[in-house]
C-alpha beads as a LAMMPS data file, in Angstrom:
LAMMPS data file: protein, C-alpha beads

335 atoms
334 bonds

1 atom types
1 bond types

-500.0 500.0 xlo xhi
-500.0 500.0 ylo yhi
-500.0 500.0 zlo zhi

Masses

1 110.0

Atoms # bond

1 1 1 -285.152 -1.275 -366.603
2 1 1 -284.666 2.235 -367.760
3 1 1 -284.841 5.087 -365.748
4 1 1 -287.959 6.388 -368.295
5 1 1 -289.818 3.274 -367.256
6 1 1 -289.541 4.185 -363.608
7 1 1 -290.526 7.146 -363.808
8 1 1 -293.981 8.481 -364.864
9 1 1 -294.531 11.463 -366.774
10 1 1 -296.893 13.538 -368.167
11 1 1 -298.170 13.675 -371.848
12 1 1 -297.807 17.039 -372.338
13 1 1 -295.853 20.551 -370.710
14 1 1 -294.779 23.630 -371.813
15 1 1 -290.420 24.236 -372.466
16 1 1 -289.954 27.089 -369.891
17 1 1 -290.324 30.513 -371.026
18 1 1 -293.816 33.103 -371.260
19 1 1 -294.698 35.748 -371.952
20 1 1 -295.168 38.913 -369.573
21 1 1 -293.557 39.824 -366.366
22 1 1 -296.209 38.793 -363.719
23 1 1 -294.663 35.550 -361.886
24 1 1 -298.068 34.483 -360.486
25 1 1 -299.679 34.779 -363.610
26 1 1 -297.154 33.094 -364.993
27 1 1 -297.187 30.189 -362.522
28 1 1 -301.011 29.978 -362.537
29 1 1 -300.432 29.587 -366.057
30 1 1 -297.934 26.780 -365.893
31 1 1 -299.363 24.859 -363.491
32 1 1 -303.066 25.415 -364.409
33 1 1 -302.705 24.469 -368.066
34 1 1 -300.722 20.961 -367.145
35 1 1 -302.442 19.632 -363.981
36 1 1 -300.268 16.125 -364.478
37 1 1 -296.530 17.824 -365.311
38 1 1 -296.679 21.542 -364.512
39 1 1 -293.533 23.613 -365.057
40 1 1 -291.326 26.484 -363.327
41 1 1 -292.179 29.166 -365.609
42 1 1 -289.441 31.343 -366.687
43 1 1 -290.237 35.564 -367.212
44 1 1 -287.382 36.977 -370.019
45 1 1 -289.253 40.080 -370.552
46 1 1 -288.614 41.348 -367.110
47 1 1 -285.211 41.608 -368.543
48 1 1 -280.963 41.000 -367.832
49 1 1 -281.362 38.458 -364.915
50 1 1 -284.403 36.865 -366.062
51 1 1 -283.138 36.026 -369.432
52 1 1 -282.214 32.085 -369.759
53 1 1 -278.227 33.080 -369.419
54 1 1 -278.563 35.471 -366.597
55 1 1 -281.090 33.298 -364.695
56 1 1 -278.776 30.417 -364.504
57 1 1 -275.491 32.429 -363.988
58 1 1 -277.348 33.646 -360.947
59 1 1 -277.567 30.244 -359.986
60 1 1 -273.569 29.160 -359.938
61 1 1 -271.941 28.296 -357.232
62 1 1 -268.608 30.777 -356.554
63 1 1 -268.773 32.239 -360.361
64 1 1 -270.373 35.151 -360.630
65 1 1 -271.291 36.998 -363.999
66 1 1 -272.297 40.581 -364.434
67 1 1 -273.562 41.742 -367.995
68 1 1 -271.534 43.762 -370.103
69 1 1 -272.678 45.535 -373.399
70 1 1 -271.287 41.964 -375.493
71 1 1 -273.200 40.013 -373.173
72 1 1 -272.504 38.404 -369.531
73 1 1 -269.198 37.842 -368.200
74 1 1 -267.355 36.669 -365.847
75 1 1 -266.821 39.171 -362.801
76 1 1 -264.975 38.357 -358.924
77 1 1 -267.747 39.017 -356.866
78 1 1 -271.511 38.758 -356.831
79 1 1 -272.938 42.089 -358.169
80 1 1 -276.061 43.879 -358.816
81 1 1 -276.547 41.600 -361.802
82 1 1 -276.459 38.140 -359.836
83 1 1 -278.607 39.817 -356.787
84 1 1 -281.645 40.902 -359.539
85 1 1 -280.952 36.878 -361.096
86 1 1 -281.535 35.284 -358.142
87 1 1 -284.548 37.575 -356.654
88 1 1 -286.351 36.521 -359.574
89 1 1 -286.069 33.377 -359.769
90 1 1 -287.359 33.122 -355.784
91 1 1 -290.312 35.211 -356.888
92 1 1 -290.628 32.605 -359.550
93 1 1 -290.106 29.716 -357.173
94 1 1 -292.630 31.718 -354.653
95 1 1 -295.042 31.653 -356.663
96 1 1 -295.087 28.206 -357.915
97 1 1 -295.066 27.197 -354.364
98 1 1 -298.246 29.212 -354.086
99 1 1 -299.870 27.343 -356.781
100 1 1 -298.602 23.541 -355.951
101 1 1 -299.929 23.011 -352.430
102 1 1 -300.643 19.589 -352.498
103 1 1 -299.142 18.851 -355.519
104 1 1 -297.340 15.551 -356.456
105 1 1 -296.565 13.867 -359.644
106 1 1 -293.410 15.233 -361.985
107 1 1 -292.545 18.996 -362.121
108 1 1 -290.095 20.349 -364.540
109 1 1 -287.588 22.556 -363.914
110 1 1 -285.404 24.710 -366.669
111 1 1 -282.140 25.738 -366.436
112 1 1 -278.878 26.322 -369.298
113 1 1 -277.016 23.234 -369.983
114 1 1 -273.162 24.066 -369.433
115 1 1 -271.821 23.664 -373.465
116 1 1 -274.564 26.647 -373.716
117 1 1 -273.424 28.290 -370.912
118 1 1 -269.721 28.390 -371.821
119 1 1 -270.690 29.461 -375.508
120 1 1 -272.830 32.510 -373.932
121 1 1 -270.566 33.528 -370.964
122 1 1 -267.312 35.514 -371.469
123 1 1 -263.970 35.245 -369.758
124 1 1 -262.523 38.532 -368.730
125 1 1 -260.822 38.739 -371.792
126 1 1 -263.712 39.076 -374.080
127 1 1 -263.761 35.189 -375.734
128 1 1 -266.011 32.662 -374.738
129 1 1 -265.351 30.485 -371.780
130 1 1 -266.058 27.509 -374.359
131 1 1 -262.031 28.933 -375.623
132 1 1 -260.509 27.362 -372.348
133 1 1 -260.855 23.572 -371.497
134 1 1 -260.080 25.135 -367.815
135 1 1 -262.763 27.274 -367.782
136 1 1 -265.513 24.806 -369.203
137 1 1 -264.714 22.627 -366.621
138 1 1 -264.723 24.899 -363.565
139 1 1 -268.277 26.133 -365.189
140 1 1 -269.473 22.630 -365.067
141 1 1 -268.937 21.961 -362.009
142 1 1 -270.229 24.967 -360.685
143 1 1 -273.497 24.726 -362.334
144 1 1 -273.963 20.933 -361.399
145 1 1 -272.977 22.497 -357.293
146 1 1 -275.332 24.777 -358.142
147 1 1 -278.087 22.567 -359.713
148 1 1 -278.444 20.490 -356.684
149 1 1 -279.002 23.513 -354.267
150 1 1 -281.420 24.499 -356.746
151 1 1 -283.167 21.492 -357.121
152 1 1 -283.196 21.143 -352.895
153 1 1 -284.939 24.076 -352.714
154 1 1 -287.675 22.797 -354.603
155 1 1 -288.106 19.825 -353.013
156 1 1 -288.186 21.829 -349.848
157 1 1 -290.950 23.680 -351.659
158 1 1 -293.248 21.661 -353.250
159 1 1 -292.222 18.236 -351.379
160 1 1 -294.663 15.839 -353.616
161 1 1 -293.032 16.828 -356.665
162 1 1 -291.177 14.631 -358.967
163 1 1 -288.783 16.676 -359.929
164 1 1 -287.712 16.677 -363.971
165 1 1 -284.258 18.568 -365.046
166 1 1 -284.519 20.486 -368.207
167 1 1 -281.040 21.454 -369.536
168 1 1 -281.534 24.251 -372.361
169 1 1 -278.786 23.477 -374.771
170 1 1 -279.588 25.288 -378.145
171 1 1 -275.713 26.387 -379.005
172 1 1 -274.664 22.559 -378.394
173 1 1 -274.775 21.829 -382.096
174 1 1 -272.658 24.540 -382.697
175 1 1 -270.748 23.834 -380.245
176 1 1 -270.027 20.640 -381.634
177 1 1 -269.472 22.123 -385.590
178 1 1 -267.551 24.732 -384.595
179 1 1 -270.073 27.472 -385.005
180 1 1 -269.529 29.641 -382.249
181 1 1 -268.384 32.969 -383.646
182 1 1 -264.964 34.319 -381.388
183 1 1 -265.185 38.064 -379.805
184 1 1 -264.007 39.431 -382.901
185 1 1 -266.456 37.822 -384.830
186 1 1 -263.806 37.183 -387.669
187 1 1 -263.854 33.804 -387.072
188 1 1 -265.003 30.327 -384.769
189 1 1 -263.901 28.598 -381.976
190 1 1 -262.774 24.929 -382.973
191 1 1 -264.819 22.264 -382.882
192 1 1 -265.488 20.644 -379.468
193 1 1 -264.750 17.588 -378.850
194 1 1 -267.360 14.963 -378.749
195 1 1 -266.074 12.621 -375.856
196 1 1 -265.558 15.709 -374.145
197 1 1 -268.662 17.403 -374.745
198 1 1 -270.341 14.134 -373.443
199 1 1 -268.500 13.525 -370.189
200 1 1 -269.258 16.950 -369.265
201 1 1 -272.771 16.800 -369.743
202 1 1 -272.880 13.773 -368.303
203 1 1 -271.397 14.924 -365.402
204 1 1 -273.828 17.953 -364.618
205 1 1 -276.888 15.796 -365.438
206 1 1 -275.271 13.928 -362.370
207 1 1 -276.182 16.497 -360.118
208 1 1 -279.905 15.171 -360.115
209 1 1 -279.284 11.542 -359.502
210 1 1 -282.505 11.037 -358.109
211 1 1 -284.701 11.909 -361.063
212 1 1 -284.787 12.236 -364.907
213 1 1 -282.881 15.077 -366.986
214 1 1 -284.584 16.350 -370.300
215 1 1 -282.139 18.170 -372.588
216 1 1 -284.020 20.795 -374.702
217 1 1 -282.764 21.884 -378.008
218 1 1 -285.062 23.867 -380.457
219 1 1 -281.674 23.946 -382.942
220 1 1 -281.699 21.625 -386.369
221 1 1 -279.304 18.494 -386.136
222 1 1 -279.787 17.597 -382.449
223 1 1 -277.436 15.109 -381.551
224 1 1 -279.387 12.157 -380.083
225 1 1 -277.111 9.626 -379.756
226 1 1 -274.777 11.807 -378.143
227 1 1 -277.311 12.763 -375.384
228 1 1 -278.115 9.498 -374.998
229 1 1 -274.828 8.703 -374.413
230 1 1 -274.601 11.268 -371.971
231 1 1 -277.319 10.196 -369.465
232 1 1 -280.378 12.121 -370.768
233 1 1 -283.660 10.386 -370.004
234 1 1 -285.216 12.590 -372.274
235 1 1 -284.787 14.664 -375.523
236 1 1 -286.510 17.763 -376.292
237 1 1 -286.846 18.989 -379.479
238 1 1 -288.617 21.354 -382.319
239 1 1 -290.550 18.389 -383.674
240 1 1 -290.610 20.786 -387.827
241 1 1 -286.805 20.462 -387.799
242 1 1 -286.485 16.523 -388.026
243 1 1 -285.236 15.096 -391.108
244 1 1 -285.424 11.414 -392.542
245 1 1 -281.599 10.894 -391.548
246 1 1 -283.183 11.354 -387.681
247 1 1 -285.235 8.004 -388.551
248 1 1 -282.822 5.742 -387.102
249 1 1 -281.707 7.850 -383.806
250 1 1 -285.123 8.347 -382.936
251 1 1 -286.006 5.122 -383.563
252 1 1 -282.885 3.741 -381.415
253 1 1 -284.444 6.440 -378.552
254 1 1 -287.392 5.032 -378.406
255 1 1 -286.188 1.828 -378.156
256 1 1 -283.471 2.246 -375.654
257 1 1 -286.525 4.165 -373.308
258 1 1 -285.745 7.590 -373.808
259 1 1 -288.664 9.663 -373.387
260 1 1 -289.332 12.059 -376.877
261 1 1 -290.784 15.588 -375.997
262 1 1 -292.298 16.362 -379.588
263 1 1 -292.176 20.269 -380.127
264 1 1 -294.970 20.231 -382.099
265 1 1 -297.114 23.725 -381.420
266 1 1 -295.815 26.988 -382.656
267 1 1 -293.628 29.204 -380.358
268 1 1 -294.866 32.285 -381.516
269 1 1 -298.760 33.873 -382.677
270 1 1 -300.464 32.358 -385.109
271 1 1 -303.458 29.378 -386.117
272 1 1 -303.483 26.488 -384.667
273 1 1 -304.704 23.310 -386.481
274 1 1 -306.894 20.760 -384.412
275 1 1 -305.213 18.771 -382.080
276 1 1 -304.915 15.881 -383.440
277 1 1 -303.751 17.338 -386.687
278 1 1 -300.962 18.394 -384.482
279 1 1 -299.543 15.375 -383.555
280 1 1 -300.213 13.890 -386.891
281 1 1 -296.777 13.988 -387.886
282 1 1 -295.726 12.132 -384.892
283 1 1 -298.138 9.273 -385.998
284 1 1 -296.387 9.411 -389.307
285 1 1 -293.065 9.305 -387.498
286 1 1 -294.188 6.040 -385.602
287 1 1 -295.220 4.247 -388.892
288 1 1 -292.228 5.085 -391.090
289 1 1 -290.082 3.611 -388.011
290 1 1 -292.401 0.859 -387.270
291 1 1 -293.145 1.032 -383.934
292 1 1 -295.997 -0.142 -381.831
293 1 1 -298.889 2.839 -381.578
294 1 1 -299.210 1.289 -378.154
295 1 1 -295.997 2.544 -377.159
296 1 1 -297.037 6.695 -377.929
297 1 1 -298.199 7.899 -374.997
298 1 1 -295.506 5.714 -372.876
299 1 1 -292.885 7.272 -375.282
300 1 1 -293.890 11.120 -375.977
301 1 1 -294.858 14.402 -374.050
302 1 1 -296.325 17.022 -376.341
303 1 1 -294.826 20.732 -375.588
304 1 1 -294.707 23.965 -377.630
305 1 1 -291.950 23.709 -380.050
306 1 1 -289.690 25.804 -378.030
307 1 1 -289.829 28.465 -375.360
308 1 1 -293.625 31.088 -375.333
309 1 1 -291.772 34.076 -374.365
310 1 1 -292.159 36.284 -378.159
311 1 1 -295.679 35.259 -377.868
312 1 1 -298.831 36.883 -376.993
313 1 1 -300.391 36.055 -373.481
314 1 1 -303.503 34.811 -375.043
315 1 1 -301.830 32.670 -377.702
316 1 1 -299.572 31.125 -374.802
317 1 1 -302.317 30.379 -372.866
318 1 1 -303.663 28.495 -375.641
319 1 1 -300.722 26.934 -377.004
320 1 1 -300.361 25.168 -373.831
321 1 1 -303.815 24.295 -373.524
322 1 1 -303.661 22.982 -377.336
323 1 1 -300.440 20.943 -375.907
324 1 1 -302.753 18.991 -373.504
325 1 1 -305.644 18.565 -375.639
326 1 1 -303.156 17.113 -378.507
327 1 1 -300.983 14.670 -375.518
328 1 1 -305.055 13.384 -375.180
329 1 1 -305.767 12.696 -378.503
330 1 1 -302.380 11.182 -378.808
331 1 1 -302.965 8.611 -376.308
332 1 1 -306.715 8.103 -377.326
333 1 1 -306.213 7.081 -380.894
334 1 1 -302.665 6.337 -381.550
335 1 1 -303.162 5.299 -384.949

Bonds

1 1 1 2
2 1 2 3
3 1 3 4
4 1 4 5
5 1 5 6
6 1 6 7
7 1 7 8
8 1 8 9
9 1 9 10
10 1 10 11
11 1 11 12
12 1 12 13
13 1 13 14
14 1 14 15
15 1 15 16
16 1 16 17
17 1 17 18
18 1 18 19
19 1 19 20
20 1 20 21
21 1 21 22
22 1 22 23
23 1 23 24
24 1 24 25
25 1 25 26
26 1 26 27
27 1 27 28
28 1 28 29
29 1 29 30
30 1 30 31
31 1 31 32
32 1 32 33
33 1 33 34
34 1 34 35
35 1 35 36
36 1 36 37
37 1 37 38
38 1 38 39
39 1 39 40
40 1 40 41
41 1 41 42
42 1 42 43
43 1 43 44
44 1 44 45
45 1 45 46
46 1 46 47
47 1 47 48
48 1 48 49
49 1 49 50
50 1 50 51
51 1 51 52
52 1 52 53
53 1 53 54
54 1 54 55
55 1 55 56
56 1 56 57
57 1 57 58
58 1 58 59
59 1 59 60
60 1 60 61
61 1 61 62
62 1 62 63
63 1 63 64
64 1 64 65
65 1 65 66
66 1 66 67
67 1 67 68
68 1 68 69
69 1 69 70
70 1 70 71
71 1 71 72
72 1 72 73
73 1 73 74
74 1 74 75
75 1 75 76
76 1 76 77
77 1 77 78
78 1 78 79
79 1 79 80
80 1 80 81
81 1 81 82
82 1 82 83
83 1 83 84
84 1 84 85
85 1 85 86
86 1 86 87
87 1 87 88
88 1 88 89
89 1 89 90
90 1 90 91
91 1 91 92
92 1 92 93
93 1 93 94
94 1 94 95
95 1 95 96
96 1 96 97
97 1 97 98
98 1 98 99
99 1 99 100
100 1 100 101
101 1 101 102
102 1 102 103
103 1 103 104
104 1 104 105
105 1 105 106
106 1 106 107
107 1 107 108
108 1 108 109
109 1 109 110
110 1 110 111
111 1 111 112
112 1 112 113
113 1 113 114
114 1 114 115
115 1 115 116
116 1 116 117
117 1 117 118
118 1 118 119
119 1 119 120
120 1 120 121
121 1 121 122
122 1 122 123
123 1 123 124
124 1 124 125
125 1 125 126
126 1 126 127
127 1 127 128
128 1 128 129
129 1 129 130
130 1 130 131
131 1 131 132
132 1 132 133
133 1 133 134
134 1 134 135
135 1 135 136
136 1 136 137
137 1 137 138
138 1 138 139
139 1 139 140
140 1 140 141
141 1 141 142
142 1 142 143
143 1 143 144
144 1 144 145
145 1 145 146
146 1 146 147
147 1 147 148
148 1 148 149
149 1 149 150
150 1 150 151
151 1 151 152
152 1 152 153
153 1 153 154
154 1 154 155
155 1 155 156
156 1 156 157
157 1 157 158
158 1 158 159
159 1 159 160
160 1 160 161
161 1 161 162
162 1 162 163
163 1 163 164
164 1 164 165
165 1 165 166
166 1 166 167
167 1 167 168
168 1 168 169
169 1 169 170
170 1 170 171
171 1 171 172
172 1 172 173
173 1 173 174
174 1 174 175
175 1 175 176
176 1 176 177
177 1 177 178
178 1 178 179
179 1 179 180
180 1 180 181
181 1 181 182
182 1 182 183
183 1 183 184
184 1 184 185
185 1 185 186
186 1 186 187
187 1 187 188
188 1 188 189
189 1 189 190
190 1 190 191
191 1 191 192
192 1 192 193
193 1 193 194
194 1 194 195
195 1 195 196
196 1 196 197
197 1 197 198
198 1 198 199
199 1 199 200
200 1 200 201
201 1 201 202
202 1 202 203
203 1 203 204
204 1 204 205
205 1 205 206
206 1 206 207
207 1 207 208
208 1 208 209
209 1 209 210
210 1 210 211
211 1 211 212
212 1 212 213
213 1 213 214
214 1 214 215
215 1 215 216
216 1 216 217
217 1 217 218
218 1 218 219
219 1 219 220
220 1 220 221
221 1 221 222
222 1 222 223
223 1 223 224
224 1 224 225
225 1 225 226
226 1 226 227
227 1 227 228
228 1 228 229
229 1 229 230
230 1 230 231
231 1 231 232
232 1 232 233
233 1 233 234
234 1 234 235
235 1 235 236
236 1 236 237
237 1 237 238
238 1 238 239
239 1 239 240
240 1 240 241
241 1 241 242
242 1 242 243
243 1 243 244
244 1 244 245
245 1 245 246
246 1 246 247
247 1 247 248
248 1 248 249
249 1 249 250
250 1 250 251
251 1 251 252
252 1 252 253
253 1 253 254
254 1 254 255
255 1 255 256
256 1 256 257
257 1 257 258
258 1 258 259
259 1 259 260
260 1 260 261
261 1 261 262
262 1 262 263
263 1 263 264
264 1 264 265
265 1 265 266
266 1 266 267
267 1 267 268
268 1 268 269
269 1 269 270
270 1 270 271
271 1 271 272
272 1 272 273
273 1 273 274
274 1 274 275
275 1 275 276
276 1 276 277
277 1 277 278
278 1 278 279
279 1 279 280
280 1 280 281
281 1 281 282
282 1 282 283
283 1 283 284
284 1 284 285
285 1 285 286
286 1 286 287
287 1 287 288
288 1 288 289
289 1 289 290
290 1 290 291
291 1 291 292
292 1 292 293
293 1 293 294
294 1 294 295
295 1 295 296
296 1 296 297
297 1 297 298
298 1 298 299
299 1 299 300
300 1 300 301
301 1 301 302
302 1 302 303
303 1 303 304
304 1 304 305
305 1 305 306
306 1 306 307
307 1 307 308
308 1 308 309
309 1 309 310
310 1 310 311
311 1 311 312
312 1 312 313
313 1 313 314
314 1 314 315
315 1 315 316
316 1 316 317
317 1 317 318
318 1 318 319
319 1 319 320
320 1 320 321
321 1 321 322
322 1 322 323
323 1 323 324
324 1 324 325
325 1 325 326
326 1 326 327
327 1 327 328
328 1 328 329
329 1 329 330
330 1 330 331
331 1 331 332
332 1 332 333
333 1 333 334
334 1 334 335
C-alpha cells in the first residue's frame, strides 16, 4: 500500500506564494479558504529574505547566503540577510499558529527543492553551486538538516497537523537539459545527471519520513517518472502545460498512487470560468487515459496553477476559493 493511500488529503490548496506583505492576512487567507488542507503562506513582496530562494537559504543548516547584486551567494557567517529570512518566516509560522488552534488534518508546507537551490545560489566565485558535485551535495544535506528542524517546529506548532512537504523545483528541467545559463551568461552548465539528480532528491525528501513530499514544478516537461523514482508522493504541476506525450506518465502516476495536484486556475488577474469548466480538462485527461472517474477525487487536489504572489489580493482570494469550489465539483460529478 502506497504511502498516498495512507494518507488523506485534501481536494484542493493553494502552491505557496500571495500577494501583499501582511502575514496574518495572509494566513487567514490560507487557512480560511482551505478548511481541509490549509497552507503556510509565503509573502515575496516583502522582499530579499522572503523571496522563495532567500526564505529557504535562511533555513540551511551551517550555509549561510547573503544576496549580492547577481543574486544570493554563498557567505561564512550568518548575516543581515539570513537574520531578515528567518524573522519572516517565524512571523509567517506565528501567524499560522494563530489561525490553526485546533486544527488537524494535512497542512502543507513550501520550501526550494535542492537542484533549484544549487541552480539559484552562487559559490564565492560567481558560478552556480549546481557547477560543483561537492557543493550540490553539501547543499543537500544541509537543506534536508534543515528541513527536519523546520518541519519540528511545526509540529510543535500546530500539533494536529499532517504535515505535507512541498519542494519548489521549477529550474529542475533545466537542470536536467542543461539550461542553466553560467555567470557569464555565454554559455550552460552541462547537463545533470539523471541518477544523480534522483538520489539527491531522494535523499532530501528523506528528511520527512513521516509524511508525504509534493514536488511543485510550474515549468513545461516535468519529469514524472523521475520524481517518482525519487520518492515523491505527489506531483505538482501547471495543469495548461501538459502535452499528449505526458499521457502515459500520468497515467503510470496515477496508477502507481501518486497523488496529481492539477494547476488548473490562473496565477495571475483575470476571468475565471465556472468551476467545473475548470477542471474539465482533467475529466478529459481521465477519459483519454481510461481511468475510473471513481478514482478523481482519491487521485487529484485542485490548486492555482502556480504560486498567487503577481496577483491582486482580491483575485487571490478568489482563485483559491474557485480552487475549492472546482476540488467539489470534481468529486461530485466525476464524469
Amino acid at each position: 500500500m502506497s504511502e498516498n493511500t495512507l494518507f488523506s488529503f485534501g481536494g484542493a490548496t493553494g502552491i505557496g506564494s500571495l500577494p501583499g506583505e501582511d502575514a496574518r492576512e495572509a494566513a487567514k487567507t490560507a487557512t480560511g479558504s482551505f478548511e481541509d488542507f490549509p497552507f503556510l503562506a509565503e509573502l515575496p513582496a516583502r522582499g530579499p529574505g522572503a523571496d522563495m530562494i532567500g526564505r529557504t537559504a535562511g533555513m540551511l543548516v551551517d550555509l549561510y547566503a547573503r544576496l549580492e547584486p547577481s543574486g544570493w551567494r554563498f557567505g561564512d557567517r550568518p548575516g543581515r540577510d539570513t537574520r531578515r529570512a528567518r524573522s519572516w518566516l517565524g512571523q509567517d509560522l506565528d501567524a499560522l499558529e494563530e489561525f490553526t488552534q485546533g486544527y488537524q488534518g494535512p497542512l502543507k508546507v513550501q520550501a526550494v527543492g535542492p537542484w533549484t537551490l544549487a541552480a539559484a545560489l552562487e559559490l564565492k566565485n560567481g558560478e552556480a553551486a549546481l557547477s560543483d558535485p561537492g557543493a550540490c551535495r553539501d547543499l543537500a544535506g544541509s537543506l534536508a538538516e534543515g528541513l527536519r528542524l523546520h518541519l519540528d517546529e511545526l509540529r510543535r506548532r500546530v500539533p494536529g497537523a499532517r504535515l505535507v512537504l512541498q519542494l519548489d523545483e521549477p529550474s529542475l528541467t533545466a537542470v536536467l537539459r542543461g539550461r542553466i545559463k553560467s555567470a557569464s551568461g555565454y554559455r550552460t552548465h552541462r547537463a545533470a545527471d539523471r541518477g544523480t539528480v534522483e538520489a539527491v532528491l531522494r535523499d532530501v525528501i528523506g528528511a520527512h519520513p513521516d509524511g508525504p513530499v509534493v514536488v511543485h514544478s510550474c515549468a513545461p516537461e516535468v519529469p514524472f517518472a523521475l520524481l517518482r523514482g525519487a520518492g515523491a508522493a505527489g506531483i505538482s504541476f501547471d495543469f495548461s502545460l501538459l502535452t499528449e506525450r505526458d499521457d502515459d506518465a500520468i497515467g503510470e502516476a496515477v496508477e502507481g498512487g501518486t497523488r496529481l495536484f492539477t494547476g488548473v486556475v490562473p496565477g495571475t488577474d483575470g476571468p475565471l470560468s465556472d468551476p467545473a469548466g475548470s477542471v474539465m480538462g482533467v475529466r478529459t485527461l481521465w477519459r483519454r487515459l481510461g481511468l475510473h472517474p471513481g478514482l478523481l477525487a482519491d487521485a487529484v487536489t485542485v490548486t492555482p496553477a502556480c504560486g498567487l504572489a503577481g496577483a491582486s489580493p482580491d483575485y487571490a482570494r478568489r482563485a483559491l476559493a474557485h480552487c475549492a469550489r472546482a476540488a467539489r465539483s470534481l468529486a461530485d460529478n466525476p464524469e
